[in-house]
N, C-alpha and C positions, 0 to 999 in steps of 0.2 A: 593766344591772348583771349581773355573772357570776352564775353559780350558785353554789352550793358544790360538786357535784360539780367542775363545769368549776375552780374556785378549786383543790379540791383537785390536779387532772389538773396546774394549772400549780406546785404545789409550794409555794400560798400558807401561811404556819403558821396563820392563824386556822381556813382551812381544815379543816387538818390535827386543828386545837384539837375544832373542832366536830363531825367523824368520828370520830377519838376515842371523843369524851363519848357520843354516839351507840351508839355499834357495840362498844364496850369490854366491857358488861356480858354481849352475846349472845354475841361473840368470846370473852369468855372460859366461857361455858356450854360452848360447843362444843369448847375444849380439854380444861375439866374432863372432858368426860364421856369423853373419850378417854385424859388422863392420870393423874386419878384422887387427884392427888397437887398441893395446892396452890402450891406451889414449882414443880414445874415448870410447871405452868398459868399461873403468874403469866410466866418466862420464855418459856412457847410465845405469850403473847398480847404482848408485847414485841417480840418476834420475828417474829408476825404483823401490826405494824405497822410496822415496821422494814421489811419485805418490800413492803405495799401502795404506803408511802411511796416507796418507790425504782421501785416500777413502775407509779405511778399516772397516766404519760403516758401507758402504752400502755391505761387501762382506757378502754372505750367509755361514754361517757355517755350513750349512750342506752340502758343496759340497769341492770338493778337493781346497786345496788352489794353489797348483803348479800351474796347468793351469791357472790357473786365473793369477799369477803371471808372469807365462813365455808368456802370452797375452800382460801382460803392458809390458813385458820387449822386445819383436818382436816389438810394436809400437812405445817405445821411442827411441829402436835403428833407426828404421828410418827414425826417428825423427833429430835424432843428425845425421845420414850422412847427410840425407836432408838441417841442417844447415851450415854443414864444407862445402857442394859445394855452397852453396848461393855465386856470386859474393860481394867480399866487394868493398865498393865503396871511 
């Protein structure tokens, strides 16, 4: 039987389901505390799985997946402050 990592690596959604429900609430501690603002936190941790999911062939299953995830989710939070302060024109 596969793993769920490995389930996840091939793109299965129950997978997906179960990573998620997992990794959601710490994913999203780790944007809070860098966004500050829950709106955007709710979209940087959206966006943090959006990200994992589209690169989750190249993760290595043999190493931990948190950090790997609480990586993407430090970069797209400030990613998305980076965008709320962009001037609109």
């Amino acid at each position: 039987m596969q793993s769920t990592l490995e389930a996840f690596r091939a793109g299965d959604p129950d997978a997906v389901r179960v990573i998620f429900r997992r990794y959601s609430g710490p994913v999203h501690t780790v944007v809070m505390s860098i966004c500050g603002d829950r709106e955007l936190a709710a979209d940087a941790v959206q966006q943090t799985f959006v990200k994992a999911w589209k690169a989750a062939a190249s993760f290595d299953s043999d190493r931990e997946i948190a950090p790997w995830f609480y990586s993407i989710a430090r970069r797209t939070a400030i990613d998305v402050i980076r965008a709320e302060r962009r001037p609109t024109r």
